[in-house]
Structures are given as structure tokens and as C-alpha cells.
C-alpha positions in Angstrom: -67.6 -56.7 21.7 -69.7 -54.5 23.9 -66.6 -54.5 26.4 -64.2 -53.6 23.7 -66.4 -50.2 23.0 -66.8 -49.2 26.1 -63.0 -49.8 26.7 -61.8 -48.1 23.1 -64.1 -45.0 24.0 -62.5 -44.5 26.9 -58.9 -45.0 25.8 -60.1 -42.0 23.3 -61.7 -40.2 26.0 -58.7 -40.4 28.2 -56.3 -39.0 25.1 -59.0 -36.6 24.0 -58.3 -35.2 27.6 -54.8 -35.1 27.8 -54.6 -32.8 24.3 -57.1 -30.9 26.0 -54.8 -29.8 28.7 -51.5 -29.8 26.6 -50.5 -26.2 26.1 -47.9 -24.7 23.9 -46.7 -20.8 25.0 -45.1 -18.3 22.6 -42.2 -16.4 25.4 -40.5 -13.4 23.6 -37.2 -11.5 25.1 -35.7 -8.7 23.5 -31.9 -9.8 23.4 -30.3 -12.1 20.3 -30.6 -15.6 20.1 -27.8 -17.2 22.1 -27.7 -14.2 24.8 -27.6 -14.9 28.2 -31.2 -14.9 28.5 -31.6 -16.8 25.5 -30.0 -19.4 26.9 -31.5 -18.9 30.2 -35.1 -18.9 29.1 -34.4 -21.8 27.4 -33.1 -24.1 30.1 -36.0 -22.9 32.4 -38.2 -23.9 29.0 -36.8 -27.8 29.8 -37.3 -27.4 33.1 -41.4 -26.6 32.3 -41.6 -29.5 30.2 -39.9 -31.9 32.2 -42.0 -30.9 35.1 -45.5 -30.8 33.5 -44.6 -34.2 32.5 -44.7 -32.4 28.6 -47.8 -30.6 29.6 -46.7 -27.6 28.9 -44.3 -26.3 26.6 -42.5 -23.1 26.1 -41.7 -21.3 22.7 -38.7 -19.5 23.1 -39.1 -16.3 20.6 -35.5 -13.9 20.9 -34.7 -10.8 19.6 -38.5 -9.1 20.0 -39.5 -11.4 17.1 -42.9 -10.6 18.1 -42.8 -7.3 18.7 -40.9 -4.3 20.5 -41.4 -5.2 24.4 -44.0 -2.3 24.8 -46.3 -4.2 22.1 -45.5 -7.7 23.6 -46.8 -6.4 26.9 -50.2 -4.7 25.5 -50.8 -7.9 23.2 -50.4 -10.3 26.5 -52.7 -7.9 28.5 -55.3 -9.3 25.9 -54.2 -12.5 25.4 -52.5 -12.4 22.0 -49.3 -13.4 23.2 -48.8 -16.1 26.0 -45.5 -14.7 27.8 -42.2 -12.4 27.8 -39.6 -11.4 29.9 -38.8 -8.3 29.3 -38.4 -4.4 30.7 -41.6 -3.2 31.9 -43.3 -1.2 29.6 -44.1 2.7 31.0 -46.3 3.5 28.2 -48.7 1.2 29.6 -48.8 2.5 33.4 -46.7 5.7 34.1 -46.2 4.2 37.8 -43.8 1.3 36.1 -41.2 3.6 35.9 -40.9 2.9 39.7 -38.7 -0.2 38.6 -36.0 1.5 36.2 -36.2 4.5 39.1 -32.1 6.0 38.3 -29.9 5.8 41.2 -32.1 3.7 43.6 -29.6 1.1 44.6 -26.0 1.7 45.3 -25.0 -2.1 45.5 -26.2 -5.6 44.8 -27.3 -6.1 48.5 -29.4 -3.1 48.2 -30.7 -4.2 44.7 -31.6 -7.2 46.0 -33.5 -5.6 48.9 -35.8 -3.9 46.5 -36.4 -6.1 43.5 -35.5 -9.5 45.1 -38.0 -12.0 46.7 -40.9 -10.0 49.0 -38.7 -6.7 48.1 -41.4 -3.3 47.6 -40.4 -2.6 44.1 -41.1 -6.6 43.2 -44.1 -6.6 45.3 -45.8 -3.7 43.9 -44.6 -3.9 39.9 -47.0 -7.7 40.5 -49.5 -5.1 41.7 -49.2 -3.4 38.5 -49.0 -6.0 35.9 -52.1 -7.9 37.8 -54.1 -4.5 36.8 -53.1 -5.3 32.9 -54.8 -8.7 33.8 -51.1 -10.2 33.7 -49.2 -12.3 36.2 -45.5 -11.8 37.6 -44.2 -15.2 37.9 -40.4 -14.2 38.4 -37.9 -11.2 38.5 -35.0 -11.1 36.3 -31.8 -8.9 37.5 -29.8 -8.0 35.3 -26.9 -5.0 35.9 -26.2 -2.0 37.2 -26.8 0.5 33.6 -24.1 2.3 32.1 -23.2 4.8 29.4 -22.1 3.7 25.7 -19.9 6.5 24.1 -18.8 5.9 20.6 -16.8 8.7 20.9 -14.1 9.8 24.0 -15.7 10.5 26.8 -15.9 14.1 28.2 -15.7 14.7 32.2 -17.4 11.4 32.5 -17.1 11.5 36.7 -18.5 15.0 36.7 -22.0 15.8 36.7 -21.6 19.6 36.9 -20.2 19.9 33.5 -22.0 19.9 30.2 -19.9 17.3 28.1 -21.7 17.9 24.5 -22.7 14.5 24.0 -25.5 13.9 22.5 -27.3 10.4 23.5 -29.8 7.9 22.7 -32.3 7.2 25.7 -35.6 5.4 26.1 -39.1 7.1 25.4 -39.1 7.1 29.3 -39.0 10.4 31.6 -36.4 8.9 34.0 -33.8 8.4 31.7 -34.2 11.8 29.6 -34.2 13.9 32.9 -30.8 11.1 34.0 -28.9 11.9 30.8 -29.4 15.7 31.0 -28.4 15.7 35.1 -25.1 13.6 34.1 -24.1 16.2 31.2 -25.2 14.8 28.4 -28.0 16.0 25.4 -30.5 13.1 25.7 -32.4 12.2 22.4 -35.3 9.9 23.0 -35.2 7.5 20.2 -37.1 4.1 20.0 -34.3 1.0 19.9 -35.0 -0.1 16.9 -33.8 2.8 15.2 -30.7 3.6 18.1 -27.6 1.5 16.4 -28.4 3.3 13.1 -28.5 6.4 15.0 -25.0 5.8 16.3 -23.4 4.7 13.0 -24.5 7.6 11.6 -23.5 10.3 13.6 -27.2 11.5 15.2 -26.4 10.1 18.6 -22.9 9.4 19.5 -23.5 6.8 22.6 -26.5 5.2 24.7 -28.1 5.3 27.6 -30.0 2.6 28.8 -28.4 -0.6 29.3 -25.9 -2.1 30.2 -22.4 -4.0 29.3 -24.2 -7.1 28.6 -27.1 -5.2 26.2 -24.2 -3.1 24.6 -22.2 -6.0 23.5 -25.3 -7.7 22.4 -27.2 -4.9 20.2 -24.3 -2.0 19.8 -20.9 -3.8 20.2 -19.6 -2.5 16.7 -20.4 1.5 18.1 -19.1 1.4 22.1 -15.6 3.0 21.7 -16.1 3.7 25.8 -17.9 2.2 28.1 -18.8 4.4 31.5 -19.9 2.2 34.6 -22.1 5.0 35.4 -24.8 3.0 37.5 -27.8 5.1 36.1 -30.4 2.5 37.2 -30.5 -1.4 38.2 -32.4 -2.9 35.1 -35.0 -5.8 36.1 -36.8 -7.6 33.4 -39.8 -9.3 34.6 -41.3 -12.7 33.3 -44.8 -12.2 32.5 -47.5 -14.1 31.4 -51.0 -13.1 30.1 -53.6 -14.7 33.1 -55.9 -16.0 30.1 -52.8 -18.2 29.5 -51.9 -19.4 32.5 -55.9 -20.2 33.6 -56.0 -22.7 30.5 -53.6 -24.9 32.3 -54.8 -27.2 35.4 -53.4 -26.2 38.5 -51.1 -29.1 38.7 -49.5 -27.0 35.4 -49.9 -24.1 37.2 -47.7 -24.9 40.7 -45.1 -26.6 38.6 -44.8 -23.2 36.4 -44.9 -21.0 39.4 -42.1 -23.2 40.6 -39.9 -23.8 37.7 -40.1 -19.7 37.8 -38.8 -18.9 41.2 -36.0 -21.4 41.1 -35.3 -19.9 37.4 -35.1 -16.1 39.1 -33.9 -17.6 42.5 -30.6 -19.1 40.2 -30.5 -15.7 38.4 -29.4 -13.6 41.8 -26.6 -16.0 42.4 -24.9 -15.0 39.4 -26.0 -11.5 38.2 -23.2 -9.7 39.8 -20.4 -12.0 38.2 -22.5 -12.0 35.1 -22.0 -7.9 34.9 -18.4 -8.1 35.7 -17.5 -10.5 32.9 -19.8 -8.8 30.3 -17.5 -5.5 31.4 -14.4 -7.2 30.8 -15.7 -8.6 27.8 -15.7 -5.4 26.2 -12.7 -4.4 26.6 -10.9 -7.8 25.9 -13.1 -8.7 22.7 -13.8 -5.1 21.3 -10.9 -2.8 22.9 -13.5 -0.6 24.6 -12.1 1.7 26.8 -13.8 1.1 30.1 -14.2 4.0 32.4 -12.8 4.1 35.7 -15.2 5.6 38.5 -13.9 6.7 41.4 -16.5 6.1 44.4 -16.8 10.0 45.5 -17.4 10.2 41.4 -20.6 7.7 41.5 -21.7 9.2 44.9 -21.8 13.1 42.8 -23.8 11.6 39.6 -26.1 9.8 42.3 -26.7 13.2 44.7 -27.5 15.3 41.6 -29.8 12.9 39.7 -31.9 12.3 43.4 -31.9 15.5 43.8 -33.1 17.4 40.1 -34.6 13.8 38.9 -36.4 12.3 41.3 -38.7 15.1 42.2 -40.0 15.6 38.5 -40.1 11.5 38.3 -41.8 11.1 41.9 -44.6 13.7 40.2 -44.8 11.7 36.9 -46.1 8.5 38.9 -47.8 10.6 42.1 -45.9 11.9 44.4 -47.3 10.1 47.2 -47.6 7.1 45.8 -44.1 6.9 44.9 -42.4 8.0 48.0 -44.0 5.3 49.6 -42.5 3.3 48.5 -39.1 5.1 48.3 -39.9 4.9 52.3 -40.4 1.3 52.3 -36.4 1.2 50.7 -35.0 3.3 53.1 -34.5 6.3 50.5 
């Protein structure tokens, strides 16, 4: 009898132990359910549990079901929400505006350079989130931005001009001061509220996002789409370090792991991914997609580095910034 205590208690002990260490993680995104991240997150969700031996499991939340991504990311600073991937949110740290900087790749390889693996804008947006008390655990490219018109465009290569068209942009410096450069009347207005905005004649287009973000939240209002190449647009998977200390390291490495093959995957396909969500829009919706010439992107590019950047490069410290402009080559 004695023998079958001390053996039952520690059956219970041992199962007591594993719930113990069993952890299950609420991970918003801001795009619809079924989106390419959706999808993504999802899969790299599997990929968690499989590896944690169903340790650890993953929550998938679309569609900022727990809030707009600037909330997400204060309520993960404090450990109210586990995880996101997400933009970063500015409102938080001024200097995070460093990662949506307009104009600071011309191609993927150059992209890749700064936001990939090691890259400066990677390395030091970890040294940001780490001050939030929140880890980095993988980069997510996106696309190159663009415009959303839902009305014809006006000189759309030409920067010089005033077109009249009056735009939604985020509550951030960089894109206001990026609209107004390219010719347009830039209306900050929070995203909630911007497809209303465009159906009812305040705004008449978006800047922003992208062809994949346009089809997903403001398909029925892009009558033109220009492949304008205002910023590259990163999310970053995030996770509050209260969070990822309740798991044992063995949860930890596979986590870390499972999140640089998820963003490693992600560079392999992001370029394609851009060029199909383009085509998409024009095939499924009859958008009008913009042709650019490249003396056209090189014009909108000199005149935003040259009015923009100097007002931006102040916003997060001057020399703070252009250090790490120096460490791009820019």
C-alpha cells in the first residue's frame, strides 16, 4: 500500500508539473481572418505546438480583435496580452518611426539589407521593443507601400505638382510629410474610421499600405492603384518578456526557432507575394494599376529624402537617426 502512495503521488506530482509549464498565448494581427498572415501565423502556430511537444500553444486572434496595434503593443509592454505581429507602434517610442522611414530602400536586396537577419533597422527596432520590456522574436516583410486612389489619379509620377487629392495617412509624421511631398492633401485619420472615410467622400484614397492591405481592408474603394514605393512596411512579431519567461527554456529555444524559420520562409516569398497581390487587383477588382516609370520613382524618392527626411531625422534625433541611415549606406 505504502508503495502504491508514494507511486500515485508522484504520478500526480509529475502531471501537476507538466500543467504547470503548459502555456496558452493570445497572438493578434491586424489583417482579416484568412489573409496571408492569417494563414501564416497559423502554420507557424502548428509548428510551436508540434515543437514544444504541445507545450505551448498559440491563439491566433485576426483582424485586431484585441485591439488597434498601438493598444496591442502597450497592453503586451505590461503583460496583458501575450503576443502580435504587427506595425510598430510610434506612439509608443518616436524613434520607431526609423522602421516605416519613406523611401529607404529602392529594392528587395536593399530591403533585405536593412530589416533582414543582423540588418541595422532589425537590430535596433529589438533595441527598442526590449526597452517596452518586449522581445523581437522575428521580422515580417511585407511590400513596398503604395497609393489607393478611389478616384483617377492626377500626375501620379510627378511630385512637383499639387494633384488635389486629398488622402487618408497614419497618425505618423513620416507619412503626413510623404503624402504632402508626393502632391497630395494628407488627412491623418486612425484606420478604423479610413474605409468609411473613403466611401464617403472625406478622403478619396490611402496612404499607407500596400496591394495586399488594400485588397484586404479597402478593396470595394481602390479605383487606382499607384506602386508609389512610399516605404517598405515590416511588421514585427512580438511578445511581452513576462510571457515568454513563464515558459522553460526548452519552450523558449524551440519558440525562438520556430520564429526565425517562420520570418526566414517569409523573405523567400515576399517579393512574389507583392506582385501577385498587384495583379490581383486588377484581375479581381478592375483596378487601374499605375504604371511608374523608373526616372518617375527615382523624382518621388529625391524629393521626399530631401523635404522629409530632415523634419523626420529631427522627430527621432538627428543624430541618432543618421546613424543609422550611415550604417545603410544612405
Amino acid at each position: 500500500m505504502k508503495h502504491f502512495l508514494i507511486g500515485t503521488a508522484a504520478t500526480a506530482l509529475m502531471a501537476l508539473s507538466s500543467v504547470a509549464t503548459a502555456a496558452e498565448l493570445k497572438m493578434s494581427h491586424v489583417r482579416p481572418q484568412d489573409a496571408t498572415i492569417d494563414v501564416e501565423l497559423r502554420a507557424f502556430s502548428e509548428a510551436v505546438a508540434e515543437a514544444t511537444g504541445g507545450d505551448v500553444t498559440i491563439n491566433i486572434f485576426p483582424a485586431s480583435a484585441l485591439g488597434d496595434y498601438t493598444t496591442v503593443q502597450e497592453r503586451i509592454s505590461v503583460g496583458a496580452i501575450d503576443m502580435a505581429t504587427q506595425p510598430a507602434a510610434t506612439a509608443a517610442d518616436r524613434r520607431m518611426q526609423i522602421s516605416s522611414f519613406p523611401y529607404l530602400a529602392n529594392s528587395w536586396d536593399e530591403a533585405r539589407a536593412a530589416y533582414g537577419p543582423d540588418g541595422p533597422v532589425r537590430t535596433v527596432m529589438a533595441e527598442l521593443y526590449a526597452e517596452q520590456d518586449i522581445t523581437m522574436l522575428a521580422a515580417y516583410p511585407v511590400y513596398f507601400g503604395g497609393i489607393s486612389l478611389n478616384t483617377d489619379p492626377v500626375t501620379p509620377g510627378d511630385p512637383s505638382q499639387s494633384n488635389g487629392i486629398k488622402v487618408r495617412v497614419p497618425g505618423i509624421k513620416s507619412f503626413q510629410l510623404t503624402g504632402e511631398a508626393l502632391g497630395y492633401i494628407p488627412s491623418p485619420i486612425p484606420f478604423s474610421e479610413a474605409f468609411t472615410a473613403i466611401q464617403t467622400g472625406v478622403v478619396d484614397g490611402v496612404i499607407g499600405s500596400g496591394a495586399e492591405g488594400y485588397y484586404a481592408s479597402f478593396r470595394d474603394v481602390t479605383k487606382a492603384y499607384v506602386p508609389a514605393n512610399t516605404h517598405f512596411e515590416v511588421w514585427y512579431m512580438i511578445i511581452s518578456n513576462g510571457s515568454l519567461a513563464e515558459l522553460d527554456a526548452e519552450d523558449q529555444e524551440a519558440l525562438r526557432t520556430a520564429a526565425a524559420e517562420f520570418e526566414a520562409q517569409r523573405w523567400t516569398v515576399a517579393e512574389a507575394d507583392q506582385g501577385e497581390w498587384e495583379q490581383r487587383l486588377v484581375d479581381e477588382l478592375g483596378t487601374t494599376l499605375v504604371e511608374l516609370s523608373d526616372d518617375e520613382l527615382a523624382a518621388m524618392a529625391a524629393k521626399v529624402r530631401e523635404e522629409v527626411w530632415p523634419i523626420v531625422l529631427e522627430d527621432v534625433g538627428a543624430e541618432w537617426g543618421q546613424g543609422i541611415l550611415d550604417q545603410i549606406g544612405k
